[in-house]
Kinemage of the C-alpha trace (Angstrom):
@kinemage 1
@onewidth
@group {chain A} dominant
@subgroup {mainchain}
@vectorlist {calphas} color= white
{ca unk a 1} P -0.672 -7.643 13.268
{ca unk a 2} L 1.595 -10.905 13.747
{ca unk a 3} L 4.413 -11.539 11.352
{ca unk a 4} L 6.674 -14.273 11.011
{ca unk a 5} L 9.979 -13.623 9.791
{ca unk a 6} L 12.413 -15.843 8.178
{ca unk a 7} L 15.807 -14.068 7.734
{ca unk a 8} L 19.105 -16.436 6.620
{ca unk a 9} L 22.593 -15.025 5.109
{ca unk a 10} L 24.832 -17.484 3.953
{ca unk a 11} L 28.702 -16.674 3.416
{ca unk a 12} L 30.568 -18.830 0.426
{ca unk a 13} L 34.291 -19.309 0.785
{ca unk a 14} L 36.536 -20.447 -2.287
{ca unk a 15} L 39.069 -22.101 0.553
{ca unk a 16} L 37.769 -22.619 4.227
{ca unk a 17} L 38.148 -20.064 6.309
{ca unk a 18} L 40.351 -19.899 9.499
{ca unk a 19} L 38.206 -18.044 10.923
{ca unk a 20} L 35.423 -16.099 10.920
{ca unk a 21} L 33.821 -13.166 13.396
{ca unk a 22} L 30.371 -11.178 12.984
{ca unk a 23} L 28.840 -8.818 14.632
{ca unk a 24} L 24.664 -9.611 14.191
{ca unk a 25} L 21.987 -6.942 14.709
{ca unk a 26} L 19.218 -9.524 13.725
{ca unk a 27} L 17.068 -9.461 17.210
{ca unk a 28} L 14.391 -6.925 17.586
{ca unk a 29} L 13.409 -5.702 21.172
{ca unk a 30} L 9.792 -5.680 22.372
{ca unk a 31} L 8.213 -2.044 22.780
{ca unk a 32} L 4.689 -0.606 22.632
{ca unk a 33} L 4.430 -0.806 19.165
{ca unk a 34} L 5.482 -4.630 18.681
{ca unk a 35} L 5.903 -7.272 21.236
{ca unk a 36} L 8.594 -10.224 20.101
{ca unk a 37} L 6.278 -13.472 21.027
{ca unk a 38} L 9.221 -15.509 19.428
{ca unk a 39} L 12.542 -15.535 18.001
{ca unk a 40} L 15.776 -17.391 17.606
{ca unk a 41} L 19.551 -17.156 16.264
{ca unk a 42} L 20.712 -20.029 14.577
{ca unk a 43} L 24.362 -21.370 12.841
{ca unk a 44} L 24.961 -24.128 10.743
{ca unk a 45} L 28.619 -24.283 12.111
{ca unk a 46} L 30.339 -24.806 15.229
{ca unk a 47} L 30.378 -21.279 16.830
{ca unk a 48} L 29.954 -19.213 19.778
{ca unk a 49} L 27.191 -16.783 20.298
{ca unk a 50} L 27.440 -14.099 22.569
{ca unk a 51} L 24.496 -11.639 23.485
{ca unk a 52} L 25.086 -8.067 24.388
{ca unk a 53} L 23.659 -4.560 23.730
{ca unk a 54} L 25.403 -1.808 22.331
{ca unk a 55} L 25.804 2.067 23.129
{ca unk a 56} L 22.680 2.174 20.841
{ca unk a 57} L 20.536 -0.263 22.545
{ca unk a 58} L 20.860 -2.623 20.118
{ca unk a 59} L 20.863 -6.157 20.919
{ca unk a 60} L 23.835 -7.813 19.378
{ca unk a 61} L 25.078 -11.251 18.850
{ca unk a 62} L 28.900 -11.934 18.577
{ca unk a 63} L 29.441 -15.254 16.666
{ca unk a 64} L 32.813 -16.499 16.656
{ca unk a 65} L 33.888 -20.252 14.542
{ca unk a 66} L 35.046 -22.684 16.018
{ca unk a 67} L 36.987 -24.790 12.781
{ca unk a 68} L 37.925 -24.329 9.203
{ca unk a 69} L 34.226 -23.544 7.241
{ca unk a 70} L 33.988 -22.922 3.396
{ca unk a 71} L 30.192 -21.949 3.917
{ca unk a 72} L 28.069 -20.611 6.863
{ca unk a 73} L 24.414 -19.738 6.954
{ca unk a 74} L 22.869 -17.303 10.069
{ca unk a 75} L 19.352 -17.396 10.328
{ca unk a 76} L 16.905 -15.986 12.294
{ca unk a 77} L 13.250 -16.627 12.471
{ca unk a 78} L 10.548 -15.901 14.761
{ca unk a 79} L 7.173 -13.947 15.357
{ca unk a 80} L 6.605 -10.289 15.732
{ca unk a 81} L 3.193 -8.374 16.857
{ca unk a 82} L 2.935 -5.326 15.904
{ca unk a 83} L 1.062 -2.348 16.321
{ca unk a 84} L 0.277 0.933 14.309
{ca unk a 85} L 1.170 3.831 16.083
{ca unk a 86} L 1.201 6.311 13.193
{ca unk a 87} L 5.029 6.114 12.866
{ca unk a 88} L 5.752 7.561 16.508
{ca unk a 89} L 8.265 5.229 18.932
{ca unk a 90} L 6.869 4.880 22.507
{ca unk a 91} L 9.088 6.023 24.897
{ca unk a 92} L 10.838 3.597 27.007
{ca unk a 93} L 14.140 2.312 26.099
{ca unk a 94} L 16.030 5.408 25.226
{ca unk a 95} L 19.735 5.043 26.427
{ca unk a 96} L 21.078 8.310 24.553
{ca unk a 97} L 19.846 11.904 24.231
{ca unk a 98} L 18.036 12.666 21.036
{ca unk a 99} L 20.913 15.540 20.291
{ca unk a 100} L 23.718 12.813 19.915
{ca unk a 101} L 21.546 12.399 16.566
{ca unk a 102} L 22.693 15.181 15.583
{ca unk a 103} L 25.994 14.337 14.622
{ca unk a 104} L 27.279 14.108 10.741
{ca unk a 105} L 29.106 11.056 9.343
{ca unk a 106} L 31.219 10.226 6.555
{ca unk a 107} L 27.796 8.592 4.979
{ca unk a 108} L 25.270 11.348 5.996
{ca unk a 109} L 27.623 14.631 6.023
{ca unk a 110} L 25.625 17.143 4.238
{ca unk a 111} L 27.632 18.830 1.846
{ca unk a 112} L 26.305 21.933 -0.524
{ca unk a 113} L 23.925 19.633 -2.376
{ca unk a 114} L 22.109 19.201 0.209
{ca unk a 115} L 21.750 22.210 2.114
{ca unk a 116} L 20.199 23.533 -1.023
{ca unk a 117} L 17.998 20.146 -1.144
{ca unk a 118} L 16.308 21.067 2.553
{ca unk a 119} L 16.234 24.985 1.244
{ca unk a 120} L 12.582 26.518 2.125
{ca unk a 121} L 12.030 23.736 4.710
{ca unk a 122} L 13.274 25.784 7.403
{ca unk a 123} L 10.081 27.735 8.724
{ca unk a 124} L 8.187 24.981 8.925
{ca unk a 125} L 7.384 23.437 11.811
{ca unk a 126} L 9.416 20.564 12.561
{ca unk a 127} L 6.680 17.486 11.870
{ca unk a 128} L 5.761 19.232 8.635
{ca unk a 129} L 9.199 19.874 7.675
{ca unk a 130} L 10.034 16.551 8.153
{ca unk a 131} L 7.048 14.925 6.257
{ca unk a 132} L 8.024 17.628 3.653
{ca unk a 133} L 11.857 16.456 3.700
{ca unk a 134} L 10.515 13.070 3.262
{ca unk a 135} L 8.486 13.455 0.049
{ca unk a 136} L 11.355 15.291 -1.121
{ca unk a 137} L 13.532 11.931 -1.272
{ca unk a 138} L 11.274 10.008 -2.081
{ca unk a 139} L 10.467 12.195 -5.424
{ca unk a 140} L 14.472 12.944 -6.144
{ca unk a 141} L 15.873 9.169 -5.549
{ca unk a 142} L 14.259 6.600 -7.761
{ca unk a 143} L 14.709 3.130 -6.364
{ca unk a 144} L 16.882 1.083 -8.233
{ca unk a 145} L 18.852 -2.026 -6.713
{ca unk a 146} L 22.468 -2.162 -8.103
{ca unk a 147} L 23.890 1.201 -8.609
{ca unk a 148} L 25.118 1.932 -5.610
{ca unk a 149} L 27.145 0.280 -2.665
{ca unk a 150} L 27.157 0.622 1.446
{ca unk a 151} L 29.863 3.057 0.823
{ca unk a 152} L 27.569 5.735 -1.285
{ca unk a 153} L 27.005 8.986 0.892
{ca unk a 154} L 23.947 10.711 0.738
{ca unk a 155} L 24.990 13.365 -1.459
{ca unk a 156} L 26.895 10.932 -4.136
{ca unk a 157} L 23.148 9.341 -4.018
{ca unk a 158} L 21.067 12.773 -4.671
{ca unk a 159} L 23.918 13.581 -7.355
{ca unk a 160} L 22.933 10.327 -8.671
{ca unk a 161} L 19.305 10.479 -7.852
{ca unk a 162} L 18.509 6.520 -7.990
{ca unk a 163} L 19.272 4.237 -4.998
{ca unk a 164} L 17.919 1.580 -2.795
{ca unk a 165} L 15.822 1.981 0.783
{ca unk a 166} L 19.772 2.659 2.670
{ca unk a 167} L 20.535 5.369 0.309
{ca unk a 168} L 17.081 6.848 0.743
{ca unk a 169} L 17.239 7.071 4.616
{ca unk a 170} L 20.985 8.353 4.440
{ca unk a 171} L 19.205 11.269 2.413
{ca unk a 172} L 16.859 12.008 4.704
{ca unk a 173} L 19.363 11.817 7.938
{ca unk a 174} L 21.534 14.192 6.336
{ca unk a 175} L 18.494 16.547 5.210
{ca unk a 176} L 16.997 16.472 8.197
{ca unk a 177} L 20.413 17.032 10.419
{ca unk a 178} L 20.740 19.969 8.162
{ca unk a 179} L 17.635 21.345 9.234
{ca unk a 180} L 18.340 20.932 12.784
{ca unk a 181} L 16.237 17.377 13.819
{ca unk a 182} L 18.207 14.894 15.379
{ca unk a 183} L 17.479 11.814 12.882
{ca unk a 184} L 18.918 8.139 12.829
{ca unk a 185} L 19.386 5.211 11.016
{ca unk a 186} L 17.104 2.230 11.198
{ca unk a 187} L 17.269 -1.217 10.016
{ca unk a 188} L 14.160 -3.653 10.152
{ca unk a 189} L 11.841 -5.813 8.040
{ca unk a 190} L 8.752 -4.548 6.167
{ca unk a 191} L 5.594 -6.681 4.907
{ca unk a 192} L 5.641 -5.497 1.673
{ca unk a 193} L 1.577 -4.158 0.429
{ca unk a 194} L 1.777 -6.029 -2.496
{ca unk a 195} L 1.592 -9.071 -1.195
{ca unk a 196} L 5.464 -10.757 -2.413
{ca unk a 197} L 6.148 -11.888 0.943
{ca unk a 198} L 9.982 -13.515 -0.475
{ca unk a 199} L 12.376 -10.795 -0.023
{ca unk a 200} L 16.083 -9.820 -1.571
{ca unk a 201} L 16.954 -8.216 1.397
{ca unk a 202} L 16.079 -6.370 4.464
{ca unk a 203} L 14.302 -2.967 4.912
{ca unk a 204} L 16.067 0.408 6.075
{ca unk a 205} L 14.258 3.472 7.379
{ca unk a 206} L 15.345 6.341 9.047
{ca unk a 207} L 13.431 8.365 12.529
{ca unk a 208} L 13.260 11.891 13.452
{ca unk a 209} L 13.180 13.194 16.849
{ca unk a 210} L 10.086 15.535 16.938
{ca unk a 211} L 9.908 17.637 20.219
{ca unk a 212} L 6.814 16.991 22.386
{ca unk a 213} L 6.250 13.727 20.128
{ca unk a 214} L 9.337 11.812 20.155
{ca unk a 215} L 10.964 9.902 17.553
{ca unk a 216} L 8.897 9.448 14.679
{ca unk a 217} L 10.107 6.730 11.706
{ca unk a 218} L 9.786 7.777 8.157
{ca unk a 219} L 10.300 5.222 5.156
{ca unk a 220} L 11.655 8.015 2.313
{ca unk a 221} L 11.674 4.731 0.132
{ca unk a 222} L 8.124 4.099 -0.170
{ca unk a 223} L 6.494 7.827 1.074
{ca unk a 224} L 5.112 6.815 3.990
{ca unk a 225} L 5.136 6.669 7.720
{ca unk a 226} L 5.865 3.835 9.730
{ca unk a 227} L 3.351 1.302 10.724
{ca unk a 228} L 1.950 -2.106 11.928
{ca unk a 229} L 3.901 -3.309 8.824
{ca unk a 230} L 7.459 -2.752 10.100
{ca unk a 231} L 9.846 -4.786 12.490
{ca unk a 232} L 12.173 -2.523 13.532
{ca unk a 233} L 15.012 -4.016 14.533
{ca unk a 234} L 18.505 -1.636 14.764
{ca unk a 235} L 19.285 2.083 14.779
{ca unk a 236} L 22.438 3.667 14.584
{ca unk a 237} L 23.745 7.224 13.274
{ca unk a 238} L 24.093 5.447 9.882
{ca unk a 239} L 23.897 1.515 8.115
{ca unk a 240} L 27.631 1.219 9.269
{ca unk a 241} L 26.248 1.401 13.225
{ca unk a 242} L 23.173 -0.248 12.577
{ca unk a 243} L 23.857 -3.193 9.897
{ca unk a 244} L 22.229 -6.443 10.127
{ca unk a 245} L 25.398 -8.104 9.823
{ca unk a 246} L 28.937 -6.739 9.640
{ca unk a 247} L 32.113 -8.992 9.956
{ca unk a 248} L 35.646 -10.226 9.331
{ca unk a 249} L 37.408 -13.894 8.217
{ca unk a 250} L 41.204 -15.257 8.306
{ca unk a 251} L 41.770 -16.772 5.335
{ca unk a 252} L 39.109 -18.007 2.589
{ca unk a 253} L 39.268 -15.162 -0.100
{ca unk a 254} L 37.137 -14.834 -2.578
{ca unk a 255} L 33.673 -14.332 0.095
{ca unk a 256} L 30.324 -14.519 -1.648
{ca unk a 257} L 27.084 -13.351 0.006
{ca unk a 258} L 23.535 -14.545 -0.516
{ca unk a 259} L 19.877 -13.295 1.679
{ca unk a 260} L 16.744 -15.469 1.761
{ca unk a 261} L 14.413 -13.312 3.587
{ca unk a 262} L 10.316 -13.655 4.132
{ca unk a 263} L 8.276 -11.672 5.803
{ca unk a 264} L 4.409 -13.171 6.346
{ca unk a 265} L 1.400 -12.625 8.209
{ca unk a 266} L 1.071 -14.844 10.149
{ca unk a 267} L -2.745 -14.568 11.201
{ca unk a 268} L -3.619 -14.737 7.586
{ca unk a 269} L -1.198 -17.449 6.608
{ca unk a 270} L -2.706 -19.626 9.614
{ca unk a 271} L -6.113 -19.143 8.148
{ca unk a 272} L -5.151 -20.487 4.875
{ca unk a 273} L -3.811 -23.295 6.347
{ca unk a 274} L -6.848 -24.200 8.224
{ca unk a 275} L -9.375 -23.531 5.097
């Protein structure tokens, strides 16, 4: 499948900033389940943009301002194809051992709630006890967008049992650390089944590392496994290390955030065109 993705974020200042500095996590990296035939990082202020890749892998963009600005808009855009390989991550570009997955954080620490969450999961194997783990969040956390923030950890969001696609994966990472399976965060775009292709935001999944089979990524949110749907575009141990964009400004106050975000098939939306 080839999608085309059109991702921009534009920051609001009440005064011009000094200053501003992100950190991006908006470029995916070609693998054997999607090949990146396209894509581009783009400003609508003087900055610099520097490439690198983190301890993660991740390929990150540094974007510094050059002068005062009261607004600036990041977008991305470009083409994606992708292939369904029933939710398991060729091997390939694995810079850290699955075990440093392992590791709580403040987000995903796994507190008495949910140790008795995972309870009875335990003798099963580990594929089926994460598929089980996973239908387990997706029944306890209804989605709902508003009620919490970047800062809810998994248990405040199974006390609360309603959340968004972040809060769902941050369940299952600190369920499925719990039961002993390395698991990670993962940010990335989804082409949604029911056709809205305009977006509010980006998606969020998280992976578990399955011995003999590798990481496998699991969407808690919508019950599924991933496929030929998703982009995935940043892991970390939790949103914090994986976030599409996390930054600073000198002066400015009073910062306002808005996402325009579509994701498209792009096959089908050339065939329309040509009709």
């Amino acid at each position: 499948m080839r999608l085309r993705i059109e991702h921009a974020t534009t920051y609001t200042y009440d005064l011009a900033a000094r200053s501003i500095m992100q950190t991006l996590r908006l470029t995916p990296r070609s693998s054997e389940a999607q090949q990146v035939r396209d894509w581009r990082v783009e400003t609508d202020v003087d900055a610099r943009l520097h490439r690198s890749e983190d301890a993660f892998g991740n390929v990150v963009h540094t974007l510094y301002t050059e002068q005062p600005t009261q607004t600036l808009t990041v977008k991305v855009f470009g083409e994606v194809e992708t292939t369904d390989t029933a939710g398991v991550l060729p091997p390939g570009q694995e810079t850290l051992s699955p075990l440093v997955f392992l590791r709580d954080t403040a987000l995903t620490r796994a507190d008495r709630r949910i140790a008795d969450f995972v309870g009875g999961l335990e003798a099963a194997v580990p594929l089926d006890r994460a598929h089980r783990l996973m239908a387990r969040v997706h029944a306890a956390v209804a989605f709902e967008v508003g009620v919490t923030s970047p800062t809810h950890t998994a248990a405040e969001v199974l006390e609360l049992g309603r959340g968004v696609c972040q809060d769902h994966a941050h369940v299952f990472i600190a369920g499925a650390r719990r039961l002993g399976l390395p698991a990670r965060y993962v940010s990335g775009h989804l082409m949604r089944g029911d056709g809205q292709d305009d977006q509010e935001a980006a998606h969020a999944w998280a992976e578990a590392w399955i011995e003999d089979l590798g990481w496998i990524g699991f969407d808690p949110a919508n019950g599924i496994c991933v496929t030929d749907h998703y982009v995935r575009v940043a892991t970390g141990l939790d949103y914090l290390g994986a976030a599409p964009v996390r930054g600073a400004s000198y002066g400015g106050g009073g910062e306002r955030m808005s996402v325009r975000l579509s994701v498209r098939d792009a096959d089908a939306q050339q065939s329309q065109q040509q009709a």
